[in-house]
N, C-alpha and C positions, 0 to 999 in steps of 0.2 A: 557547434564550436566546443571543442573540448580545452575544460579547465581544470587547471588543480590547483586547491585548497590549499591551505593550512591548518593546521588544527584552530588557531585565532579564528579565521575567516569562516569554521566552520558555524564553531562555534558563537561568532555574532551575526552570522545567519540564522541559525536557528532559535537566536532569542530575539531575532527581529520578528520571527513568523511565529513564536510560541501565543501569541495574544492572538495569534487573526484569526478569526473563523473562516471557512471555506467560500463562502459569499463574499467575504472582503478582500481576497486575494482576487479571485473575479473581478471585484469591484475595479483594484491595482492593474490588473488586465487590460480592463477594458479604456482607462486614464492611459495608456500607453498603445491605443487603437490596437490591443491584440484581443478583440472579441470573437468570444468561440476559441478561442485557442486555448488548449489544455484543460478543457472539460469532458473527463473520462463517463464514457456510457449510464447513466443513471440506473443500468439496474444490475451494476455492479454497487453494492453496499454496504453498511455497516451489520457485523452480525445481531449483533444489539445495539441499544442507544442507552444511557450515551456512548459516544466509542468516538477517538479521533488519534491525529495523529500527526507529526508534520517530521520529513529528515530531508537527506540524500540519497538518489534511489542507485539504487545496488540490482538492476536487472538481469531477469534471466529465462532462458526460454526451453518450453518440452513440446514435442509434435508428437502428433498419432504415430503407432506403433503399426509396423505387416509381420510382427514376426508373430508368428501362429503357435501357442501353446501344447504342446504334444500333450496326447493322453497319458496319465502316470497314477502312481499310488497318491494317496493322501501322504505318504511316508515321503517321499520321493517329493512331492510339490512345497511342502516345508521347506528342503534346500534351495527349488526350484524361487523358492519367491526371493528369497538371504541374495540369490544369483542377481535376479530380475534389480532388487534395489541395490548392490551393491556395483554392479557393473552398466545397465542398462539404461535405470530412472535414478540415479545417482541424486545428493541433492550437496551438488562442491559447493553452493552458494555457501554453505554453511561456514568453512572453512576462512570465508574472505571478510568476516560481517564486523564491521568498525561501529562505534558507538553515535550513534546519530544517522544511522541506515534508516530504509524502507524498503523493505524485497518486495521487487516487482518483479510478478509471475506469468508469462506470458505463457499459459495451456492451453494454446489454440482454442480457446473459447468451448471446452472439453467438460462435459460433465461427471469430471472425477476426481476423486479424494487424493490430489496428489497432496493437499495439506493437510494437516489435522493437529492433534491436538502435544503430539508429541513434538514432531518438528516443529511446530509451530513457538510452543513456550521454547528450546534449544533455541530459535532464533532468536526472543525477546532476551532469553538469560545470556545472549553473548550481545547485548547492546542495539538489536532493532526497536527501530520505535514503534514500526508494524510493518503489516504483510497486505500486500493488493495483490489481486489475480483477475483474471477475465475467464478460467475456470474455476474449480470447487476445492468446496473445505470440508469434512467430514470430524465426525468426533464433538459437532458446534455448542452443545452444551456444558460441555468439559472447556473449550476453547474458553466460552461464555464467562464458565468460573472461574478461567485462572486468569480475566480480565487482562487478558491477548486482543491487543485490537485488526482487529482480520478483515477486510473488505475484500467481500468475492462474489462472481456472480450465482455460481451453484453453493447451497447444500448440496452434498453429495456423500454416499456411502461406499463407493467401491474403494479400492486397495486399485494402484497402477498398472499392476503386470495383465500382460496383453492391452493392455491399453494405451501408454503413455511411455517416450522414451524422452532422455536428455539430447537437448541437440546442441548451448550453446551459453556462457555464461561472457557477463559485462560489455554487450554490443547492444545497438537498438532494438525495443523490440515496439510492437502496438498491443498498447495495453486500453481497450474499451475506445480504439479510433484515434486514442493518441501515440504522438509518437513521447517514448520515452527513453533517454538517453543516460548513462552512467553518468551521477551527479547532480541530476535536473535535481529541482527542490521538489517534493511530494508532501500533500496534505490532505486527508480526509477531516470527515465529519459526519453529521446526522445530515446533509445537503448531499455528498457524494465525496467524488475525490478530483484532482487538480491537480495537473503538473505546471509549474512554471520554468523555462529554460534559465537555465543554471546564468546566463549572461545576464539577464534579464534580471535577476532576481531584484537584486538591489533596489534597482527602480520599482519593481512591483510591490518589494515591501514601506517604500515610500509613502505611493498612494495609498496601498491598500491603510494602513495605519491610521492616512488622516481620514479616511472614509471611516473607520472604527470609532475615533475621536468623536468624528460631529455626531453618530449613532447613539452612541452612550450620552452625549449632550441632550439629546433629543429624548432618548427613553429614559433619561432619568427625569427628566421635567414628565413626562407622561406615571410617572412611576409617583411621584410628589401626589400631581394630579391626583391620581386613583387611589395613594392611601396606601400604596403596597411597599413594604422595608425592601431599603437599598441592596440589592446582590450584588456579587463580585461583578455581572455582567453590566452593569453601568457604573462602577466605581473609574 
């Protein structure tokens, strides 16, 4: 079901979901008999930890490539790549990214560098709050430092061409077995990542909330218990 926001609405969505950990949104889930739904593949994950992440997904999709690289100069293949991303593996998602995004990268489950560390910050400095893919990210140490939160299922090293083209940007795609639709809410974390449908949301940050509530009730009496000073995670 397709809906549109308002900047309001987007906005007290995302401070509804900014406290919930990934479990808890699960939790919201399942208080509303949607278990198993939008629980993206586990071994699609965080590059580091901590790392998380929560927006409106802004999806987009690349498929394998048959177009076959002719033999050329080193000289000649310089222009040849400028060509390959400029017209081929293009990346328009860039152009559309509102503040409180998540690009969701659908690379046929490809293991290659269609991300890295240059596009990757260009998305976070026009207002993503992070990037999922069911392919790879290369450059991850760089990624790492410039604490870009990236969940994907490859590390990966190659560069796109001969590899990877654009096929399609803000339709459905499946991203790790889900389906993800322009505007579903998206969250990761050091658990994995979650979509919840965009209709849904409301109610899901509902539950999920009081299930965080009685949590921190719980581990902070465990936390008294044991002797250990109060963290933000049970205040």
């Amino acid at each position: 079901m397709a809906m549109e926001l308002s900047l309001a609405e987007r906005q007290e969505l995302l401070s509804l979901f900014a406290p919930l950990r990934v479990a808890d949104i699960s939790d919201g889930m399942d208080w509303l008999m949607l278990h198993d739904v939008g629980l993206v593949d586990r071994n699609i994950r965080p590059l580091a930890r901590p790392m998380s992440f929560v927006g409106f997904a802004k999806p987009t999709r690349y498929v394998p490539t048959n177009r076959k690289i002719p033999t050329m100069t080193p000289e000649d293949y310089s222009a040849y790549v400028g060509t390959w991303y400029n017209e081929i593996c293009p990346y328009p998602i860039a152009d559309i990214i509102e503040p409180g995004d998540v690009i969701c990268v659908d690379a046929s489950d490809l293991d290659v560098g269609l991300l890295g560390s240059e596009n990757v910050l260009r998305f976070i400095n026009s207002g993503a709050r992070g990037i999922v893919t069911n392919g790879g990210c290369r450059d991850t140490d760089e990624v790492i430092a410039q604490k870009c939160p990236v969940f994907s299922r490859y590390i990966s090293r190659t560069m796109v061409q001969g590899r990877l083209e654009f096929c399609d940007l803000m339709k459905p795609i499946n991203l790790g077995g889900v389906l993800v639709r322009p505007g579903d809410v998206v969250a990761g974390d050091g658990d994995g990542v979650i979509v919840v449908p965009l209709e849904r949301a409301w109610d899901v940050a509902k539950y999920a909330l009081a299930e965080l509530a009685r949590d921190k009730v719980n581990r902070r009496r465990l936390y008294e218990e044991g002797g250990l000073p109060v963290d933000d995670s049970v205040r």
